[in-house]
Steps between C-alpha positions, in 0.01 A plus 500: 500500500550805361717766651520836461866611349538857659313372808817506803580102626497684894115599455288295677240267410127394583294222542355594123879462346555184723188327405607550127809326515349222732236433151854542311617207696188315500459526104831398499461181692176375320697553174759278650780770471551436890522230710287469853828611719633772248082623536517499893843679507403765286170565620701563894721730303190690351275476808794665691606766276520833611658705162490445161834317501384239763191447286719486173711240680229247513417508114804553382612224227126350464631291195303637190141416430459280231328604159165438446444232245353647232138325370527277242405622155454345221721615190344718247468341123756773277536492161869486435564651179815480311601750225466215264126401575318495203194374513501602106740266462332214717187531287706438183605203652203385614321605174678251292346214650151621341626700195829344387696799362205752475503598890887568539471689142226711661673582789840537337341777276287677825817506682733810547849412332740501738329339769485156675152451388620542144795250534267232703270567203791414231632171717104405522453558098847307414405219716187459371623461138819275570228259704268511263732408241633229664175350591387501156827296394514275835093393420670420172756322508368319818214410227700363260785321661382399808195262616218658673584350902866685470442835319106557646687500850805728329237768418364504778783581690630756272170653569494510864836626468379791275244586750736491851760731280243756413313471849863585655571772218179687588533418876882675494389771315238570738741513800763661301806202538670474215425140266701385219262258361725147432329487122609809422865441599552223307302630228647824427219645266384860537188597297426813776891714658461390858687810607133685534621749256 
């Protein structure tokens, strides 16, 4: 209930200010902030009040309404974007799959030196080459020294492996997380400065 600050605790009170902290108490009770004897003592106390401080006796230390729960919502899609993003950069990636080392050359040269797009552009381009290399020698030599039910299967796998490392190049560069491809580590061949500049 709500009381007036500058109003005097002597002044008396009528059945209007009584009758508001009786539906006090009762909102209380049906929220289950009182029990049924706490409910019947205070509402004596405020049926019997004659001043403000009789009536502010009876809901004194209500314990405190609890918060509404709030409705649920569902969460709102938002595109986290991280200063490294590029989707330049993811496009290189992916563009090798389709144009060997024509795509991350493209991109490389439409990209802004300096920039992540530019460097995911020359890690794209200098992947390309080393795994095209290599697949030309592993088809090869897997040709020549090996019979077709061991190095048909070897192939194979070197190609799937191609495809997951530039799938997860271009996916990384899309997001912006930084990906040292494992080919390019071990083979440390730089046709394209990786630095973006």
């Amino acid at each position: 209930m709500p009381v007036d600050p500058y109003a005097s605790p002597s002044l008396r009170v009528g059945d209007a200010e009584r009758a508001r902290a009786e539906a006090v108490l009762q909102e209380a009770y049906c929220t289950g902030r009182l029990d049924e004897v706490e409910l019947d003592q205070r509402l004596g106390m405020a049926m019997s009040a004659q001043t403000r401080r009789d009536l502010s006796a009876a809901t004194a230390g209500l314990p405190v309404r609890p918060a509404p729960l709030a409705a649920f919502t569902r969460p709102t899609p938002t595109m986290a974007t991280r200063p490294g993003a590029t989707p330049l950069g993811g496009i290189a990636h992916l563009s090798g799959l389709f144009t060997w080392i024509i795509g991350p050359l493209l991109c490389y040269a439409v990209a802004t030196p300096g920039t992540p797009a530019r460097r995911e552009s020359a890690k794209a381009f200098n992947f390309q080459a080393i795994s095209g290399i290599l697949g030309v020698v592993s088809m090869v030599l897997a040709s020549l020294l090996l019979p077709g039910s061991i190095g048909g299967p070897l192939v194979m796998i070197a190609w799937v492996t191609y495809m997951i490392l530039t799938i997860v190049g271009s996916a990384r560069a899309f997001s912006g997380q930084p990906f040292a491809n494992p080919v390019t580590r071990i083979i440390r061949w730089e046709a394209l400065d990786t630095s973006g500049r």
